[in-house]
N, C-alpha and C positions, 0 to 999 in steps of 0.2 A: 565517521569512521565506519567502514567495513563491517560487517559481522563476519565470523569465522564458518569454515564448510559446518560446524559441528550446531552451528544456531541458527542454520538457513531453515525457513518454512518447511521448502522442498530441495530434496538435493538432486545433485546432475542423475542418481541413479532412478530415483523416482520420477522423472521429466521425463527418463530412458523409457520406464514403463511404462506411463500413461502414453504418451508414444506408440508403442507396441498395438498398445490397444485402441488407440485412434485409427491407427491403417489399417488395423484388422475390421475395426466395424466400420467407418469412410469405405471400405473397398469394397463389401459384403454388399453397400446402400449402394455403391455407384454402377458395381458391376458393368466396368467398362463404357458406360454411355458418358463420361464425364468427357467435356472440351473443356479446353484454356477459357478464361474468362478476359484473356489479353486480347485488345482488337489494336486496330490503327496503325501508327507508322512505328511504334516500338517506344525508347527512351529518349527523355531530354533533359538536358542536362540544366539545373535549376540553381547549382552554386558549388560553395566550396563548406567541410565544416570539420570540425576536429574528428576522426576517428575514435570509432564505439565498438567495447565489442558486437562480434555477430558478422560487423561488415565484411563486406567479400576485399582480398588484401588487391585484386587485378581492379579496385576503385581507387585505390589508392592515387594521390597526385604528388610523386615521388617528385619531380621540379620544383612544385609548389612549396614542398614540406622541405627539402632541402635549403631555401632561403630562407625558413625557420630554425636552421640546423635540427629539423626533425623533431623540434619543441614546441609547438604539438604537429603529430603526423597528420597533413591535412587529406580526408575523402572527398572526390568529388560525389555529388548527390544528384540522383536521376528521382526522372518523375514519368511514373507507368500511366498507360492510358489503360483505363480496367472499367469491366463495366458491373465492377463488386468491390466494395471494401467492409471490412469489419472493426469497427470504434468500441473496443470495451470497455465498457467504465466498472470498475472498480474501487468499492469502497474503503479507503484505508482513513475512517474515524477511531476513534480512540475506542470501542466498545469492540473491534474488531482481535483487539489484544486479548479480551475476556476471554475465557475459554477453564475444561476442568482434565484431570487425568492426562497434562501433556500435550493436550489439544487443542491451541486456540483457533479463534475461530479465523483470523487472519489465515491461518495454514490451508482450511479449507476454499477460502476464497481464490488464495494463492497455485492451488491443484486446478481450480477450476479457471482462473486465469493462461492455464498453461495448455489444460484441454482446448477452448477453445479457440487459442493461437496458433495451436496446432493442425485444429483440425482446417482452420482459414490456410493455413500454410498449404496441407493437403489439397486445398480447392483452388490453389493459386491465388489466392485472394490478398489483396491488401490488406495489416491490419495494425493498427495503432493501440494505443493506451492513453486512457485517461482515468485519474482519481478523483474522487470525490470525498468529501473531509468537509463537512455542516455545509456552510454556504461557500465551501471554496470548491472550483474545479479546474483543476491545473492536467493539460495536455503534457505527458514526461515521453512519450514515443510516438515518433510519428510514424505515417502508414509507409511502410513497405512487406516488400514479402520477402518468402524467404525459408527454412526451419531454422536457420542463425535467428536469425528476426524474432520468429516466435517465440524460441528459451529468451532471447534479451527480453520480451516481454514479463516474462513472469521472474526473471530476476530483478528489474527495474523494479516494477512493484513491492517484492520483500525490500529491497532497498529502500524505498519511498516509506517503509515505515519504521525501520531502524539510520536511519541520516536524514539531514535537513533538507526533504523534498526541494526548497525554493532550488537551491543548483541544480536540481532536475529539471525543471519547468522549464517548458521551451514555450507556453502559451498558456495566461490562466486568466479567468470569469468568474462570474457568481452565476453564469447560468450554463448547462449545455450547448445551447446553441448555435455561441458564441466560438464556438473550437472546432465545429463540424466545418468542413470546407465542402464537402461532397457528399452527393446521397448516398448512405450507408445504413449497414446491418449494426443496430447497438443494443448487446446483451447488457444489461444492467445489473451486475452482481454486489449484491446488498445482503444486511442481514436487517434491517429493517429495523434495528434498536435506535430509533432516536424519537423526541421526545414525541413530535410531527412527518412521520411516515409519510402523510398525506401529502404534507408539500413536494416530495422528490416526488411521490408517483403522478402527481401534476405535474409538472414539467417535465418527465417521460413522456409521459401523454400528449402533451404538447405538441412535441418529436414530430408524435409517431402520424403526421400528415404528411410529412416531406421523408420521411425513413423509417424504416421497418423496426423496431424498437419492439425488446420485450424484458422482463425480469427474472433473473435467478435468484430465487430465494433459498438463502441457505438456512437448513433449516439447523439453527442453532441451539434446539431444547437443552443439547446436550452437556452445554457449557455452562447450563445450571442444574444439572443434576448431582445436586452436591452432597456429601454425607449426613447421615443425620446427626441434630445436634441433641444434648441434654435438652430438657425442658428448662425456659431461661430466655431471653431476651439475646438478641445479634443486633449490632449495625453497621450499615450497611451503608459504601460510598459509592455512589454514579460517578461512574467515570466521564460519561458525558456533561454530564450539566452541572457536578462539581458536588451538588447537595451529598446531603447525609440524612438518613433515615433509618429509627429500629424496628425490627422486624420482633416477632413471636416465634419460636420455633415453630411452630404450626407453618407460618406463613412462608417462611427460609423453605423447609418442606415441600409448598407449592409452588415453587417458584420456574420450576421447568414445565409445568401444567399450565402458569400463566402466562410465559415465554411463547407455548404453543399457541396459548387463546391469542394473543397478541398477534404472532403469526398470520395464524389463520384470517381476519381481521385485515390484513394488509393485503393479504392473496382476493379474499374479497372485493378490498376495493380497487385494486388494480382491474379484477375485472370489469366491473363497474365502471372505470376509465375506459377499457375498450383495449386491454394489455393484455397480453398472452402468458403467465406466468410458468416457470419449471422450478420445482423445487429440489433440492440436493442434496444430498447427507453426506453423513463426511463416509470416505471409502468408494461412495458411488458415485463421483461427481463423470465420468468417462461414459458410462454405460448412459446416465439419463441425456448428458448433455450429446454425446454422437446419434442417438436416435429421435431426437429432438430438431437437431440443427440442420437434418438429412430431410427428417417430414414438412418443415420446414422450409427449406429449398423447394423442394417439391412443389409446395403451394405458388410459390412466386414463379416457377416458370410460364 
């Protein structure tokens, strides 16, 4: 089932503004020298498949869908020749829900999911979605462009964590690799709570010989900055790995101090892989990620 406008991540108004602010700084970096990144003979046509929103309605296969009696409305589906696409992957594990004062840390993820679909949209660039959830990686959008495209992007994802992802999956692995069809740009936005960090940033790592791969670390201190308690014993359930643990108030206390050390620890060893990390607070995911994404381009020309 659905969530309602009132329990979305991000709403259509805030998509509006991060928006705003994508073309205002996209445009400020491009300053007019931006080309199409479309080359070749243009579209081809690759099949038929139920209409989603976002799609353009002149796709539509109104003959087709009419021997359906229009149950389900069928798109035809084209396939761009580009010589850029961007593959997000997105962390939607269970610790993604965590969060304090209203603010999980899903929401964050989810703003920064929408920035950089958009700002791929801005560049004409292809771009997809992919989740990541322990050892599952399930492909739920694939690459087109678009700014239809881009919002379906970041509303797919808050869906893929309030409904049963599997009807989402149009292709899933236990590894990246396995879902890449093309060489691409893959922001890897994580919060880096699981119990072996190490593993996912090797298998980025991996990637990053055939594709340009780097990490969004969200920095999520703030979803343990919790009140303080009497002096007294807490315990405490992981939501990832199920256990249960009491804490000291002392230690409940340090718990966003250890968040950070943890953090910091993972930004480490990514570099140590050979990864480019951007870190992101919640409020500022637009500003770091548009000036990042631009410097970035920059290098690979």
């Amino acid at each position: 089932m659905n969530s309602t406008p009132e329990d979305r991540l991000v709403s259509w108004e805030e998509i509006q503004d991060i928006e705003l602010v994508v073309l205002r700084r996209m445009k400020e970096f491009a300053m007019g020298s931006h080309k199409s990144v479309f080359q070749g003979a243009g579209f081809d046509l690759v099949g038929l498949r139920e209409w989603e929103p976002g799609d353009r309605v002149a796709a539509i296969d109104w003959s087709q869908s009419s021997l359906n009696n229009f149950s389900p409305i069928l798109t035809r589906e084209f396939e761009q020749e580009s010589t850029a696409s961007v593959v997000i992957v997105a962390d939607s594990s269970l610790s993604t829900r965590c969060g304090a004062g209203g603010m999980p840390i899903a929401k964050v993820i989810a703003r920064t999911v929408a920035t950089l679909s958009l700002a791929a949209a801005f560049f004409q660039d292809l771009v997809g979605l992919v989740t990541m959830n322990g050892t599952e990686r399930r492909l739920v959008v694939p690459l087109r462009t678009g700014r239809n495209h881009a919002v379906h992007c970041a509303e797919i994802y808050q869906d893929c964590l309030s409904d049963d992802q599997t009807s989402r999956t149009l292709q899933q692995g236990t590894s990246l690799s396995g879902l890449l069809r093309k060489r691409s740009l893959i922001p890897v936005v994580t919060d880096c709570l699981t119990s072996d960090p190490k593993t996912v940033v090797r298998e980025c790592a991996a990637l990053s010989g055939l594709h340009d791969v780097f990490m969004v670390m969200i920095d999520c201190a703030f979803a343990f900055r919790l009140p303080r308690v009497s002096a007294g014993w807490v315990e405490a359930y992981d939501i990832e790995s199920g256990a249960s643990r009491v804490f000291s108030s002392e230690e409940v206390e340090e718990f966003e101090r250890t968040v950070e050390s943890w953090q910091d620890e993972s930004v480490e060893f990514c570099r140590e892989c050979g990864l480019d990390v951007v870190r992101v607070k919640p409020g500022e995911e637009h500003q770091a990620l548009a000036a990042f994404l631009n410097s970035r381009r920059a290098q690979k020309r």
